[in-house]
C-alpha positions in Angstrom: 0.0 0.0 0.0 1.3 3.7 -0.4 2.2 4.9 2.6 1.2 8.4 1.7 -2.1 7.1 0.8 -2.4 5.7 4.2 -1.0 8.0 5.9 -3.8 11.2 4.3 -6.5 8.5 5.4 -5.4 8.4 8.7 -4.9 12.5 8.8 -8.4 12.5 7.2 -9.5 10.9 10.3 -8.7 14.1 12.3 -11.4 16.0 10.0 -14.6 14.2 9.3 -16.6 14.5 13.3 -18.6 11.2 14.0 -17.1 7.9 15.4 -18.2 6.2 12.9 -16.6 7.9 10.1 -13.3 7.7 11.9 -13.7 3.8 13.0 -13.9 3.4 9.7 -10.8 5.8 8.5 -8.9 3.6 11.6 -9.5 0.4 9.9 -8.5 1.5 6.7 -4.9 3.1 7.6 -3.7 2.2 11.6 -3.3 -1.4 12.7 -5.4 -1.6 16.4 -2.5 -1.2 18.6 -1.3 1.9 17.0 0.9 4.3 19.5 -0.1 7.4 19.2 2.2 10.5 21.2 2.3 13.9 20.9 3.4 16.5 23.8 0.6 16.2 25.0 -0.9 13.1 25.7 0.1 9.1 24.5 -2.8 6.3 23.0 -2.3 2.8 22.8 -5.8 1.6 21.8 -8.3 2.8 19.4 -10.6 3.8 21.8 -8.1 6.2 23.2 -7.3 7.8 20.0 -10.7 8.0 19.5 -11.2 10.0 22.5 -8.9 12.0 21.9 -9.9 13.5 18.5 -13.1 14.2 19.8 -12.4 16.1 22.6 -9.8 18.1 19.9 -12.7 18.8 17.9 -14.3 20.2 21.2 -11.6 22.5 21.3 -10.7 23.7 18.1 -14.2 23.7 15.9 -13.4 21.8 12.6 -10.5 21.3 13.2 -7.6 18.9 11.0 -4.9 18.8 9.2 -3.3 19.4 5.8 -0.2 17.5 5.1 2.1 20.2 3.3 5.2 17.8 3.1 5.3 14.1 2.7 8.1 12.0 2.7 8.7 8.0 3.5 11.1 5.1 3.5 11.9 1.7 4.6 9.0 1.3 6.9 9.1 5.5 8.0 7.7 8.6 7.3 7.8 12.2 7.6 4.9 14.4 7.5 4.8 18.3 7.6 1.3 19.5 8.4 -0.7 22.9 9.2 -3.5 23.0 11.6 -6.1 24.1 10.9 -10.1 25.0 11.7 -13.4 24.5 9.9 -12.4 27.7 7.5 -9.1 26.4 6.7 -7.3 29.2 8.7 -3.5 28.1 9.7 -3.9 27.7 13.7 -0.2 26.3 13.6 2.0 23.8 12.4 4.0 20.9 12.9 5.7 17.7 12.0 4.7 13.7 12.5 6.7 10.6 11.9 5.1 7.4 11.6 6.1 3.8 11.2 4.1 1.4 9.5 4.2 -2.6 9.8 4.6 -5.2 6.6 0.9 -4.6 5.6 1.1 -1.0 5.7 -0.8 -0.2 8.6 0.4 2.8 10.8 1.8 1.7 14.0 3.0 4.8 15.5 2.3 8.2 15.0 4.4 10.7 16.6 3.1 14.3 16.2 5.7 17.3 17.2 4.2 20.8 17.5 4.6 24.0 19.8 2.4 24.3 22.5 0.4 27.4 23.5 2.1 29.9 26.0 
Protein backbone atom coordinates (compact mmCIF):
# COMPACT_ATOMS: atom_id res chain seq x y z
CA UNK A 1 0.00 0.00 0.00
CA UNK A 2 1.27 3.68 -0.37
CA UNK A 3 2.24 4.91 2.61
CA UNK A 4 1.24 8.36 1.72
CA UNK A 5 -2.06 7.13 0.84
CA UNK A 6 -2.36 5.66 4.24
CA UNK A 7 -1.05 8.05 5.91
CA UNK A 8 -3.78 11.23 4.31
CA UNK A 9 -6.55 8.46 5.44
CA UNK A 10 -5.45 8.36 8.67
CA UNK A 11 -4.93 12.50 8.82
CA UNK A 12 -8.42 12.54 7.23
CA UNK A 13 -9.46 10.95 10.31
CA UNK A 14 -8.75 14.14 12.32
CA UNK A 15 -11.42 16.00 9.97
CA UNK A 16 -14.57 14.15 9.35
CA UNK A 17 -16.61 14.51 13.29
CA UNK A 18 -18.61 11.25 13.96
CA UNK A 19 -17.14 7.91 15.43
CA UNK A 20 -18.19 6.19 12.92
CA UNK A 21 -16.62 7.93 10.07
CA UNK A 22 -13.29 7.75 11.93
CA UNK A 23 -13.67 3.85 13.00
CA UNK A 24 -13.86 3.42 9.73
CA UNK A 25 -10.81 5.85 8.54
CA UNK A 26 -8.93 3.61 11.61
CA UNK A 27 -9.51 0.41 9.92
CA UNK A 28 -8.46 1.49 6.72
CA UNK A 29 -4.91 3.11 7.55
CA UNK A 30 -3.75 2.16 11.56
CA UNK A 31 -3.34 -1.37 12.73
CA UNK A 32 -5.40 -1.64 16.44
CA UNK A 33 -2.46 -1.25 18.60
CA UNK A 34 -1.29 1.92 16.98
CA UNK A 35 0.88 4.32 19.48
CA UNK A 36 -0.06 7.42 19.21
CA UNK A 37 2.15 10.47 21.18
CA UNK A 38 2.28 13.93 20.89
CA UNK A 39 3.41 16.46 23.76
CA UNK A 40 0.56 16.18 25.05
CA UNK A 41 -0.88 13.11 25.67
CA UNK A 42 0.07 9.05 24.48
CA UNK A 43 -2.75 6.29 23.04
CA UNK A 44 -2.28 2.82 22.75
CA UNK A 45 -5.82 1.56 21.82
CA UNK A 46 -8.25 2.84 19.40
CA UNK A 47 -10.61 3.77 21.81
CA UNK A 48 -8.12 6.23 23.24
CA UNK A 49 -7.29 7.80 19.97
CA UNK A 50 -10.65 8.05 19.53
CA UNK A 51 -11.18 10.01 22.55
CA UNK A 52 -8.88 11.98 21.87
CA UNK A 53 -9.89 13.48 18.51
CA UNK A 54 -13.07 14.18 19.77
CA UNK A 55 -12.40 16.06 22.65
CA UNK A 56 -9.80 18.07 19.94
CA UNK A 57 -12.67 18.81 17.88
CA UNK A 58 -14.28 20.21 21.20
CA UNK A 59 -11.63 22.49 21.32
CA UNK A 60 -10.69 23.65 18.05
CA UNK A 61 -14.23 23.65 15.91
CA UNK A 62 -13.36 21.84 12.60
CA UNK A 63 -10.50 21.26 13.23
CA UNK A 64 -7.60 18.92 10.98
CA UNK A 65 -4.89 18.77 9.18
CA UNK A 66 -3.26 19.39 5.81
CA UNK A 67 -0.22 17.46 5.09
CA UNK A 68 2.10 20.21 3.31
CA UNK A 69 5.23 17.77 3.11
CA UNK A 70 5.33 14.12 2.71
CA UNK A 71 8.14 11.96 2.74
CA UNK A 72 8.74 8.02 3.46
CA UNK A 73 11.11 5.12 3.46
CA UNK A 74 11.94 1.74 4.62
CA UNK A 75 8.99 1.28 6.90
CA UNK A 76 9.12 5.54 7.97
CA UNK A 77 7.69 8.58 7.28
CA UNK A 78 7.78 12.21 7.63
CA UNK A 79 4.87 14.37 7.52
CA UNK A 80 4.76 18.28 7.64
CA UNK A 81 1.27 19.51 8.40
CA UNK A 82 -0.68 22.94 9.23
CA UNK A 83 -3.50 22.97 11.55
CA UNK A 84 -6.13 24.08 10.87
CA UNK A 85 -10.12 24.99 11.68
CA UNK A 86 -13.44 24.54 9.88
CA UNK A 87 -12.35 27.68 7.54
CA UNK A 88 -9.06 26.44 6.72
CA UNK A 89 -7.32 29.19 8.74
CA UNK A 90 -3.46 28.13 9.67
CA UNK A 91 -3.95 27.71 13.69
CA UNK A 92 -0.20 26.31 13.59
CA UNK A 93 2.00 23.84 12.36
CA UNK A 94 4.00 20.90 12.94
CA UNK A 95 5.70 17.68 12.02
CA UNK A 96 4.73 13.71 12.55
CA UNK A 97 6.70 10.61 11.86
CA UNK A 98 5.05 7.40 11.57
CA UNK A 99 6.06 3.83 11.25
CA UNK A 100 4.06 1.41 9.45
CA UNK A 101 4.21 -2.58 9.80
CA UNK A 102 4.58 -5.19 6.58
CA UNK A 103 0.90 -4.58 5.63
CA UNK A 104 1.10 -0.99 5.65
CA UNK A 105 -0.76 -0.17 8.58
CA UNK A 106 0.38 2.76 10.82
CA UNK A 107 1.79 1.66 13.95
CA UNK A 108 3.04 4.84 15.51
CA UNK A 109 2.35 8.21 14.97
CA UNK A 110 4.38 10.70 16.61
CA UNK A 111 3.09 14.31 16.25
CA UNK A 112 5.69 17.33 17.20
CA UNK A 113 4.21 20.85 17.45
CA UNK A 114 4.61 24.03 19.81
CA UNK A 115 2.35 24.34 22.46
CA UNK A 116 0.39 27.45 23.49
CA UNK A 117 2.07 29.86 26.02
Amino acid sequence: MDKQKTWETYASAWKVESKEEKIALFRQSMNESVVYTDPLTQTKTWDDLLQYMLDFHQRVDGGHFVTTYFMAHHSKCLAKWNMCNREGHILGEGISIGEYNDEGQLVSATGFFELPE
